[in-house]
N, C-alpha and C positions, 0 to 999 in steps of 0.2 A: 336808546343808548347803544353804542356802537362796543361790537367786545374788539377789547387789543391784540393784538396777532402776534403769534406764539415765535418771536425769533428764533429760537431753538430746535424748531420741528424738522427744519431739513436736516443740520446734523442729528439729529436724532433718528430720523427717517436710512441718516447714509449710515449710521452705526451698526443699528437692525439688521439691515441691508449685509455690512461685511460683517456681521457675529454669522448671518445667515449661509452666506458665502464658504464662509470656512466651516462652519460645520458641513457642509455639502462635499465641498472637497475633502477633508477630512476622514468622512464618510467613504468617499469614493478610492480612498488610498486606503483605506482599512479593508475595504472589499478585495481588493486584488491581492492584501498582503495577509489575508485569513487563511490561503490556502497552505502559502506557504510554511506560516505559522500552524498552523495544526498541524502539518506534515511532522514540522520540526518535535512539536511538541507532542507527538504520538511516539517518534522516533526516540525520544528520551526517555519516556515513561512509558512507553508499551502499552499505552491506553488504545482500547479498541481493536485488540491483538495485533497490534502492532508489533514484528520481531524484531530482535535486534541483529545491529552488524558486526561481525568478530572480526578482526585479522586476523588471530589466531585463534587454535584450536584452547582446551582447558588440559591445564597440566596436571589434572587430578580427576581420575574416575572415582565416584560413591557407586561402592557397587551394594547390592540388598533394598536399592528403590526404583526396579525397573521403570520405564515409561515407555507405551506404546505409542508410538504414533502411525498415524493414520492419515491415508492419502487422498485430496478428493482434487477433482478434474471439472472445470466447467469451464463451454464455450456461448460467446454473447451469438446469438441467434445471424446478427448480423455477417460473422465473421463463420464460411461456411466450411470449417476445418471440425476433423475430429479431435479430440484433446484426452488423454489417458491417463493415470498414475501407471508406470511398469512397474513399480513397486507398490502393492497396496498397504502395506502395514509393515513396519518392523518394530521391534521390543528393544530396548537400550538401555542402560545407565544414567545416570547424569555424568555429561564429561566426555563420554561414549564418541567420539566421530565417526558421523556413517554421511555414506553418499546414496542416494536414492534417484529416479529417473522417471520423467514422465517425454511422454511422447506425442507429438503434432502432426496431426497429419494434413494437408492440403487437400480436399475433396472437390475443388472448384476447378475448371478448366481454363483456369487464369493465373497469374502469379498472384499470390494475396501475402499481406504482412498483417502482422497483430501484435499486441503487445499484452503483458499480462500484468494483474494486481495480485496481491496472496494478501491470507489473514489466517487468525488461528483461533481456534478454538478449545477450552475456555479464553475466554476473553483475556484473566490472568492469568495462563502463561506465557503470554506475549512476551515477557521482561525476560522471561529465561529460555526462550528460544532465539539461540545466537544461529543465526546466518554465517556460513563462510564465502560459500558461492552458491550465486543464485540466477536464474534467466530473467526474474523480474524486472519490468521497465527497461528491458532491451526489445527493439523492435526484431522482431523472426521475421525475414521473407523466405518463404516456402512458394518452390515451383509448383506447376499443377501436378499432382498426385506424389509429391515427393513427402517424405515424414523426416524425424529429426526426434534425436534422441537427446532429453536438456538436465542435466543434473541439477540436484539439489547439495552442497554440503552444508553440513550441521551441527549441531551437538546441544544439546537442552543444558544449561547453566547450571552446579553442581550447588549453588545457593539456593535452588528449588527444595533441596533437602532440609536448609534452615529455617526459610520465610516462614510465617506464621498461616500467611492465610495462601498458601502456594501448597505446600509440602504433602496433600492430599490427591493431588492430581496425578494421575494414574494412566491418563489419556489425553493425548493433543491429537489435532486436526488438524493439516497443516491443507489450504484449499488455495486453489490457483484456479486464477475466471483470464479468458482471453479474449481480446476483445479487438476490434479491426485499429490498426493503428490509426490515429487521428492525419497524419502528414499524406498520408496512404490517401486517405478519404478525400483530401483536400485537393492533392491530385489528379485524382480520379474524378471529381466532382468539375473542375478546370476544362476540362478535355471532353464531358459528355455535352 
């Protein structure tokens, strides 16, 4: 006995085929658009100490809940500059505007550029550390042996006073890592 042949198998076979397709693609557009998306979504919620951006300052100091914050400096091994807090620590308010300064120095006998990331620590108080001006994600070029003096402004969010699981913290961390610009690299990488 002869078995009957399945009319249906190729469209069947081509179905598979585009379900497979587009999840593949699908896949691949959700890859390149995860970064941005977290970025975003770090940026809203202060998840992963993520800070936030003020245009302005707070129109209202709480005074009687000091916060210290505390400066830390770090350079990516690659990128052979020295990198310093000038300010290691100050004591504030919430509401409080201050300007703080860390410093780069170029220790290489080249022009080198770098770019930096910052986070904070605890993790929550990301949401109420508002940025006003800041050096992050701008590319620095630094001559060889030249330094640069790069403010930070700030003010820690006077709602830290309210929050429930915030209103403890007593100390942030405010950490800046520097690292060789990527464009820099690509450059440089063309030409050796």
């Amino acid at each position: 006995m002869i078995a009957a042949s399945n009319s249906t198998e190729p469209n069947g076979n081509r179905r598979i085929l585009a379900i497979l397709g587009a999840l593949v693609f699908g896949m691949v557009g959700l890859s390149y658009a995860s970064v941005p998306l977290y970025d975003l979504f770090c940026k809203v919620t202060g998840y992963g100490g993520t800070t936030q951006v003020a245009d302005t300052g707070s129109s209202k100091i709480v005074m009687g809940y000091p916060v210290d914050v505390r400066f830390d400096a770090n350079v990516n091994p690659a990128l052979n500059w020295k990198f310093i807090p000038v300010d290691r620590t100050v004591t504030l308010n919430p509401g409080e505007e201050v300007v703080i300064n860390y410093r780069a120095t170029n220790l290489s006998n080249t022009i080198s550029t770098g770019t930096s990331t910052f986070n904070v620590t605890p993790v929550k108080a990301g949401p109420f550390f508002m940025k006003l001006d800041c050096f992050c994600f701008i590319e620095q070029t630094l001559q060889p042996g030249e330094s640069v003096d790069m403010p930070v402004r700030f003010f820690i969010d006077p709602e830290i006073v309210t929050d429930e699981n915030a209103r403890n913290i007593q100390e942030i961390t405010l950490s800046y890592t520097f690292f060789p610009a990527l464009e820099a690299n690509l450059v440089k990488s063309n030409f050796q």
